[in-house]
N, C-alpha and C positions, 0 to 999 in steps of 0.2 A: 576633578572639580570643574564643571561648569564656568565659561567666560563669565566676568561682569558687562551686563548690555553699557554701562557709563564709557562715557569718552570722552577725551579733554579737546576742546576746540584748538587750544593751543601747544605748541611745543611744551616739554617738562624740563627736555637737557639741552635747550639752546641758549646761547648767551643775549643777552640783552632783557627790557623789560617787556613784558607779555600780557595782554588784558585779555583773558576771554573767559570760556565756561566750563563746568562739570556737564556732559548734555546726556539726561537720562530720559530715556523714549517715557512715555505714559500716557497709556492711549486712554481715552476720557470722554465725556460726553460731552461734551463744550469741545473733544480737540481730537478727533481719532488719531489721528497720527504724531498726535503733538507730543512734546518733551519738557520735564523739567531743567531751564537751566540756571546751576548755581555757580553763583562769581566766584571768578580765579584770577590771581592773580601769581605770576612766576619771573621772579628777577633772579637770573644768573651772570656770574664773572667769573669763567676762570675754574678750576677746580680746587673743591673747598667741603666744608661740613654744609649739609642741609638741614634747615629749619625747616620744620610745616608747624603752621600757626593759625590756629582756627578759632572760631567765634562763632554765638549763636548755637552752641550745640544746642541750646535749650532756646527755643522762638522768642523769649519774650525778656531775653539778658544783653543792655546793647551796648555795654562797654566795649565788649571786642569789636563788634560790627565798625563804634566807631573808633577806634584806634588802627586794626586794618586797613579801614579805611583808608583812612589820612596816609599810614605808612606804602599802600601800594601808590596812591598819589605821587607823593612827596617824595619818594626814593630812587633814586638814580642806579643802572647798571656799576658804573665805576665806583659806587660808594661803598661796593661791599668782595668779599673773596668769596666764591662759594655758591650757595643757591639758597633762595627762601620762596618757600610755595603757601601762598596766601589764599586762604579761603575763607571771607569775613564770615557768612553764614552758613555755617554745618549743616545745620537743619532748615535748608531755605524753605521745604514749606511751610514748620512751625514756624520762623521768621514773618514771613508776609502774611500770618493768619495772625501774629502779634500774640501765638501762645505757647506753652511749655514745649508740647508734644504737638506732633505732624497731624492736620487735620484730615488728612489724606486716609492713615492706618491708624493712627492714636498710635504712632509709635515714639514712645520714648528714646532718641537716638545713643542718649549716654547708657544706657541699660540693652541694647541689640548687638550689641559684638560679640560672638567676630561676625554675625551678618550672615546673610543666605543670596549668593546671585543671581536666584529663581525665585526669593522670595519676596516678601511688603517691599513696597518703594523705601522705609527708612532703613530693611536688613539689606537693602543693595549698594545702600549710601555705605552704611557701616562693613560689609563687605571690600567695597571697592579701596576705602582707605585701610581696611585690614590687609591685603594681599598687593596692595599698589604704591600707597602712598607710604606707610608707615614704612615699610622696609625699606623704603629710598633715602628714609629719614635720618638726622643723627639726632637732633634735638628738635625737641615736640612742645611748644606751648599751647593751651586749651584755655581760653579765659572767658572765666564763669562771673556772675552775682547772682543778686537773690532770685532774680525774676520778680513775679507780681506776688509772692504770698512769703516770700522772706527775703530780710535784710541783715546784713556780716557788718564786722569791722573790714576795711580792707585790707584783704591779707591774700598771699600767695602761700603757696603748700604745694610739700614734699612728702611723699609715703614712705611709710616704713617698712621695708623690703628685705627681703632674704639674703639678696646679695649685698654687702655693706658697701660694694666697690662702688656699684650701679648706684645704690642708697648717695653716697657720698658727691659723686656726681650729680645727682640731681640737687643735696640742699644747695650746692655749691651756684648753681643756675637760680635757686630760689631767691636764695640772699643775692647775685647780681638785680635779677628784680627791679628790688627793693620796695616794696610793698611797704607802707605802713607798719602790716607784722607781717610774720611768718612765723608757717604752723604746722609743723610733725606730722602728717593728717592720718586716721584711720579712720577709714569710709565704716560707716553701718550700714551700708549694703554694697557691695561692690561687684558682684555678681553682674556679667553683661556690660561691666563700663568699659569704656575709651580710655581711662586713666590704666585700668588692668591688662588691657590691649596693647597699649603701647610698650607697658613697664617688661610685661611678658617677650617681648622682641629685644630687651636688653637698649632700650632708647633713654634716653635722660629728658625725663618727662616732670612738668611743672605744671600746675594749675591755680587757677585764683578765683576768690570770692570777692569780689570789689562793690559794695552793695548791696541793695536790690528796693526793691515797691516799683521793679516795672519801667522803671526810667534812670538814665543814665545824669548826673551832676558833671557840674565844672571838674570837683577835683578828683571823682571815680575816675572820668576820661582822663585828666591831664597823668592820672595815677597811670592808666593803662597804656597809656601813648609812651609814657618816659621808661614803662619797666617793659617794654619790648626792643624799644630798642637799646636798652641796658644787657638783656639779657643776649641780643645778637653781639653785642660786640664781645660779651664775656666769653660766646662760641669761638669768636675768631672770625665771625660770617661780614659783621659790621664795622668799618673804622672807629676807633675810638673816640674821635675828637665827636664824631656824628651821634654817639650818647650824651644822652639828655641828663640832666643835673637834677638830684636827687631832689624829692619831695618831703622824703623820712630818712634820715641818715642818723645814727644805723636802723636798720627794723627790727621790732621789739619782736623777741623771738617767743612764741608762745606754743603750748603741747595741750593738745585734744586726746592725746592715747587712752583716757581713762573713761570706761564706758556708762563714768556714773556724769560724763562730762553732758550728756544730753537728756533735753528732758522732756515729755510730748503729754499733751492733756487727754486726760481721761474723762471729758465734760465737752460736751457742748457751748457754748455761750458767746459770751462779750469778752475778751481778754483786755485784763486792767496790770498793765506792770508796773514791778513799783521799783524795778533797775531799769535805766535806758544801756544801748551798746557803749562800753567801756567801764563801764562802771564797774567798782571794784566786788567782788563778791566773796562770803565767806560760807563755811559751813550753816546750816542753817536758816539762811537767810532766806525770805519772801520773795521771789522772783518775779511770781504775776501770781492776780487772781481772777480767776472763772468764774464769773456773774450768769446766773441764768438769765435767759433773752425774753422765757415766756412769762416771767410773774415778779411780780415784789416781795417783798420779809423774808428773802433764802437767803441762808450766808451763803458768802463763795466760796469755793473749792480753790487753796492757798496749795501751791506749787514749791519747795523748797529744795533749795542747791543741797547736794550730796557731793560737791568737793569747791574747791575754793578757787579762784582766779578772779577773770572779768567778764563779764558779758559782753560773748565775742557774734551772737548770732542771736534771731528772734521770731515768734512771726511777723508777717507784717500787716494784715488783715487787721479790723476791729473785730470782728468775727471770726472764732476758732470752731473744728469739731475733731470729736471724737477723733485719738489719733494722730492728729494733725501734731508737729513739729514746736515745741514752743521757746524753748531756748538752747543754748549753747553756752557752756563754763569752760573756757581755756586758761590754763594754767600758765604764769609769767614766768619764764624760765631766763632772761635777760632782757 
């Protein structure tokens, strides 16, 4: 296998607190010689379990960017046993282009693993933490929202895994969290993600949906800032006292496993819903309807729940097509 060209400006296993870069060469028109570089940040004490905690896998989700944030600031070497390797934005160049995917290659970062070290700038990104970072790792947090075209209740999620041991380990980091809810998750495409990457190396990996329409709220963030360092001290990485006081106690535990749990339009139009997120939902029941955009006297195309819980996820757009993702039914399990 082919080196990865990336290189960390800064030390990975020295003790103290470290601010620098992921520095990927990308030679350009605007820059022949020039490099991508994406923030790092690396606070070590001592010998201990290591967190990598990333944000922005997707450019245009800025809860993690801003919780990272704050925690590389705000953290002190002595405040913790162990190592935490902080990189608020994954996909820095979907980041600074403000969209899903790198404008670079149009590459999706959460769908390119494990990555190519000769290949697109985002299979080198997804390479470099496949073969570098992940394996150093003990525990993994990746925090997601909607982005610009959906919006979740706030919740953190745990996969349902083959190993029950590995399985049990991660709800275990999920409920420290403490998200709002938590959610059993089974991906409908998982093919290529960072979630499968990690889980596959035997890591106790957690992910969250804390919003989305594109911008981050008061209490997304305060949700994302208090359940990282919740979830470091539950490692053993972070002193205790130094977690943050719960938002949601306890979090309402809720399950996605049922594939009638998602629903995606088959119409074009104006999406009109007639549940907002949390709302209760039952069999049966009118979730949205798909108005046509180009004429008047059409009825809409009515969308119905095929199992019962709450509306846990949505689009976020006034505008849907063909396709396109329209709700999420999570079932109340406590």
């Amino acid at each position: 296998m082919k080196p990865n060209p990336i290189s960390p400006t800064i030390p990975l296993d020295q003790d103290g607190v470290h601010h620098g870069h992921l520095k990927l060469p990308h030679s350009r028109d605007d820059s022949a010689w020039g490099a991508i570089m994406i923030p790092l940040c690396v606070i070590k004490n001592g010998d201990g379990p290591t967190a990598l905690l990333t944000g922005a896998n997707h450019g245009d989700e800025y809860e993690g960017p801003l919780a990272l944030q704050h925690l590389a600031h705000t953290l002190k070497a002595e405040d913790i046993t162990g190592r935490i390797i902080i990189v608020p934005a994954f996909n820095y160049p979907a980041f600074l282009a403000a969209k899903r995917t790198s404008p670079i290659d149009g590459g999706n970062l959460n769908r390119m693993f494990p990555g190519k070290p000769d290949g697109t700038i985002t299979e080198k990104i997804a390479d470099y933490f496949e073969r570098t970072l992940i394996p150093q790792s003990d525990v993994v947090l990746d925090i997601h929202s909607g982005g610009k075209t959906l919006s979740f209740v706030p919740f953190a999620a745990a996969h349902i895994l083959d190993d029950k041991t590995q399985q049990a380990a991660c709800v275990s980091a999920m409920e420290a969290f403490n998200a709002p809810y938590s959610i059993m998750l089974k991906e409908i495409d998982s093919v290529g993600m960072y979630d499968t990457a990690v889980e596959d190396q035997g890591k106790v990996f957690v992910s969250t949906e804390l919003g989305g329409g594109g911008s981050a709220t008061a209490l997304t963030s305060a949700i994302a800032r208090k359940g990282v360092r919740n979830m470091l001290a539950h490692a053993g990485i972070l002193q205790t006292e130094l977690a943050l006081l719960p938002i949601s106690s306890p979090s309402k535990m809720l399950d996605m496993s049922d594939e009638n749990a998602y629903l995606f339009s088959a119409s074009d139009g104006l999406v009109d819903y007639a549940k907002d997120l949390e709302d209760p939902v039952e069999v049966g029941d009118v979730i949205a309807r798909v108005w046509p955009k180009d004429r008047t006297g059409a009825t809409p195309i009515e969308y119905v729940a095929q199992t019962s819980g709450i509306l846990a996820g949505r689009h976020f757009p006034g505008l849907i097509q063909t396709g396109d993702f329209l709700g999420l039914i999570a079932k109340v399990v406590s």
